[in-house]
N, C-alpha and C positions, 0 to 999 in steps of 0.2 A: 575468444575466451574458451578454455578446456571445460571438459563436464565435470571435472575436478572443481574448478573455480560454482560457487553458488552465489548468487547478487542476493543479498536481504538487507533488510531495516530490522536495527533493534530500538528501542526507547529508553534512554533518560531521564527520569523525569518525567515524561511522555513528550518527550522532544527528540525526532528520530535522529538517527543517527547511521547513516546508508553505511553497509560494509558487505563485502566481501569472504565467505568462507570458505579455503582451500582444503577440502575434503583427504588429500594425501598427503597434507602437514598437519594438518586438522589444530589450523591455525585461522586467525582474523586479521581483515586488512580492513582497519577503518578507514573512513573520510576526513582526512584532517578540516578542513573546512566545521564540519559537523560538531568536531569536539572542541574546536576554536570555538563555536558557536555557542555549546552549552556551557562551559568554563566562562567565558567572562561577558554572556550574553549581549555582545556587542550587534549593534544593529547592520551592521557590515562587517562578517566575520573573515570575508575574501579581503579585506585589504588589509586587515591584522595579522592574517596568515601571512600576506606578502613584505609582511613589513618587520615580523618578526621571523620568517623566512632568511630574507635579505640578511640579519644583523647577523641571525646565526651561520651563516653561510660565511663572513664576513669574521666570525671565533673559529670557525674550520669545527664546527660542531657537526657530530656524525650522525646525528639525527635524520637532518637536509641529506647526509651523503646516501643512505639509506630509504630513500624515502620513493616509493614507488607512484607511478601513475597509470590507477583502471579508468575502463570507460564505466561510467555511475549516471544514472537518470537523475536529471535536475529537475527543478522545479517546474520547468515547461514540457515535460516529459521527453527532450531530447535526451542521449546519450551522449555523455562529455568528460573527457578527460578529466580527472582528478587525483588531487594529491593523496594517497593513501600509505599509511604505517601499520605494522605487524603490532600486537599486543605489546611487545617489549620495547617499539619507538614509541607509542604512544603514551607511557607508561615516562620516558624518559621526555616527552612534549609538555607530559602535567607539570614536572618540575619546571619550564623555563615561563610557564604561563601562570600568575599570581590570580588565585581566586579562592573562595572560598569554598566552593564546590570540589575542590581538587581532591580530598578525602573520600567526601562518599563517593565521589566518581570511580575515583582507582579500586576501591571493595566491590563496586558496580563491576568494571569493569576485568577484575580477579573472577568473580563468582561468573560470568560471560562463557569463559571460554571452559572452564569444566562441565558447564551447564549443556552446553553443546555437544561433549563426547560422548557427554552419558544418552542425550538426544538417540546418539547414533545406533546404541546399544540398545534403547529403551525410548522408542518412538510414544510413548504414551506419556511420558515426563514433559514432550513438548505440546502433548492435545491437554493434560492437565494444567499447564501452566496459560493455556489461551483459555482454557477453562475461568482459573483465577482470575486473569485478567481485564474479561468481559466481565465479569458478576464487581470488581471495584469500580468497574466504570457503570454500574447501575443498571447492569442488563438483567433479568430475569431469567430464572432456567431455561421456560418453555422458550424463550425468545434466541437464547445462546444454542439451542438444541436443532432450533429449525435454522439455525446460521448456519451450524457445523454440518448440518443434513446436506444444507444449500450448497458447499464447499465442495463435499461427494460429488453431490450432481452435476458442479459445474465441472470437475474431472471430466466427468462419464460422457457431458456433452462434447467437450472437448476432441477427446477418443473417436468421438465419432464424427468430426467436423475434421481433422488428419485423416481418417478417412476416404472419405469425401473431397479431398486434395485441398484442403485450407492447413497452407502453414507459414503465412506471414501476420506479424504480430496486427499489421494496418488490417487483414480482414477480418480478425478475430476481432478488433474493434467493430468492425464497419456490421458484423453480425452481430453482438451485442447492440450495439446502438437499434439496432431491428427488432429484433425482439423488448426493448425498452418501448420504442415507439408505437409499438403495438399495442402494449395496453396501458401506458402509463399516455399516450404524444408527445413526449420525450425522449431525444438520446441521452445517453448517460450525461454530457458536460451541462446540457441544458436542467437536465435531473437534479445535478449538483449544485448549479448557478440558484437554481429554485431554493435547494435548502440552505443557500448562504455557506458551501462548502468550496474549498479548492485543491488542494493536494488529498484531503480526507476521503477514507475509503467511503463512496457510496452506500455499500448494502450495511456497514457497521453504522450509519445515520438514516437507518429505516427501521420503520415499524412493525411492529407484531404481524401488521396485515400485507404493509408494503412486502416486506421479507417474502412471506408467506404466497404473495404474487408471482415475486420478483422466480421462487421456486418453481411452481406452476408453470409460468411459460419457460422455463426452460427446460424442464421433463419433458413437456409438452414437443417442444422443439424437438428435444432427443430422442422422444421414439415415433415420431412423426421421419420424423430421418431412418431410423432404423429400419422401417418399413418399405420408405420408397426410394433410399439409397440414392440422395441428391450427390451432380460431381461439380466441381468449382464453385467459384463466388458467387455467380449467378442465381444457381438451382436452390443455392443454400440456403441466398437471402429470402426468399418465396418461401421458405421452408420454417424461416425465424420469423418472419412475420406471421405467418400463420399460427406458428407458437405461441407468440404472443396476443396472438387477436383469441386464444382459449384461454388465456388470462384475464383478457379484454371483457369477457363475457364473464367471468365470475365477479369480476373487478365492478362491475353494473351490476350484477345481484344483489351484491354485497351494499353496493353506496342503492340502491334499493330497498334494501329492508331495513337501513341501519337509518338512511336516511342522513348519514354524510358521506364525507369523500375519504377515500379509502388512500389519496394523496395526500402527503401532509408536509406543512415547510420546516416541520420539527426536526431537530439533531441533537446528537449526545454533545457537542460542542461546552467546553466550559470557558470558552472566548468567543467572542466578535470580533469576525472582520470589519475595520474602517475603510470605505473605498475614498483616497485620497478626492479622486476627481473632485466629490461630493462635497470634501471638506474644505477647497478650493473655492467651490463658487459660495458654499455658505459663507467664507472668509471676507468675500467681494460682495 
């Protein structure tokens, strides 16, 4: 994929919706699946697609003829081929799929793509709007202020972990997860599984304190690097650990005088996961 191409999520409703935006058409490629999914909330939106794929293909509808496939991160975090449409097949999908949502969607999806140019002109229309967005979902200033801090910082660590010759996405996990482990005994999936999360951003289901951690060891990390200029996987993880173990130490101050734990299985979640498994043997 060109550096032209941009992989993001937008929200629906707050049901994401993975797309695609080509910076030299300064156009959208959704995920049909995704819009499948929020138009007639069907519980399997890949065999809808395919079925209503098939019929249209089947009228010589030029929708199908038109219809592109990116690689898009699934729900397992692999990268998978998918069906995607420009703003005007999308546009032309709402009509063959009856729902009630098909309205506000298309005004959704109208206001989407202008929102985006002006982005490009006016980078502060898009930190205002994640502004908005946190403070509906019940965040507090001081709390959206050390998010968007934490955002910076994790740039700046970033910058300097490329440096330091880390530039596949597995190590930038596998260092993350180190520095979590440090002061939380936690990598992030465990992080996750603890606050009943799965695809949901971790640090946007943390606390004023957690956050506030989660910041620390990684400054911590970042100029701890900066000074003794680790090179490969190896030097870095020793370097993210240690980051995190100055975390680690503030992290016990804190559940010290507060006299609880500064880990919490709390999230902004306004659902619950059912884990099947569970619901099975209660069934039996």
């Amino acid at each position: 994929m060109s550096n032209k191409l941009e992989t993001i999520s937008n929200l629906f409703e707050g049901k994401e919706i993975r797309s695609v935006w080509d910076s030299e058409k300064e156009e959208y490629y959704f995920s049909v699946v995704d819009v499948i999914g929020v138009l007639t909330e069907s519980n399997n939106p890949s065999h809808y697609w395919r079925t209503l794929k098939s019929r249209m293909i089947k009228e010589g509808n030029e929708t199908v003829t038109n219809c592109d496939a990116f690689k898009l991160k699934a729900k397992d975090g692999k990268l998978r081929f998918t069906d995607v449409l420009d703003t005007t097949g999308i546009f032309r999908l709402v009509e063959s799929v009856p729902s009630s949502k098909a309205e506000p969607f298309k005004i959704w999806l109208a206001n989407l793509g202008s929102e985006r140019i002006d982005e490009v002109f006016d980078p502060e229309i898009a930190v205002n709007r994640a502004v908005e967005y946190y403070r509906k979902k019940g965040y507090n200033d001081e709390w959206i202020k050390a998010r968007l801090n934490g955002i910076v910082d994790r740039f700046k660590l970033t910058d300097i972990w490329k440096e330091g010759g880390i530039t596949k996405p597995l190590e930038y996990a596998l260092l993350t997860n180190e520095i979590y482990k440090g002061w939380s005994g936690m990598k992030a999936s465990e992080y996750k599984q603890y606050k009943g999360l799965r695809k949901e951003s971790l640090r946007d289901n943390m606390t004023d304190i957690e956050v506030a951690l989660t910041n620390i060891s990684e400054i911590a990390t970042r100029d701890i690097a900066k000074e003794e200029h680790p090179k490969g996987l190896k030097e870095n993880l020793n370097v993210a650990k240690r980051g995190g173990g100055v975390a680690k130490g503030a992290k016990d101050l804190y559940e010290k005088e507060t006299k609880k734990s500064a880990i919490s299985k709390s999230n902004s979640l306004n659902y619950q996961y059912i884990y099947e498994s569970k619901q099975i043997k209660e069934k039996w």
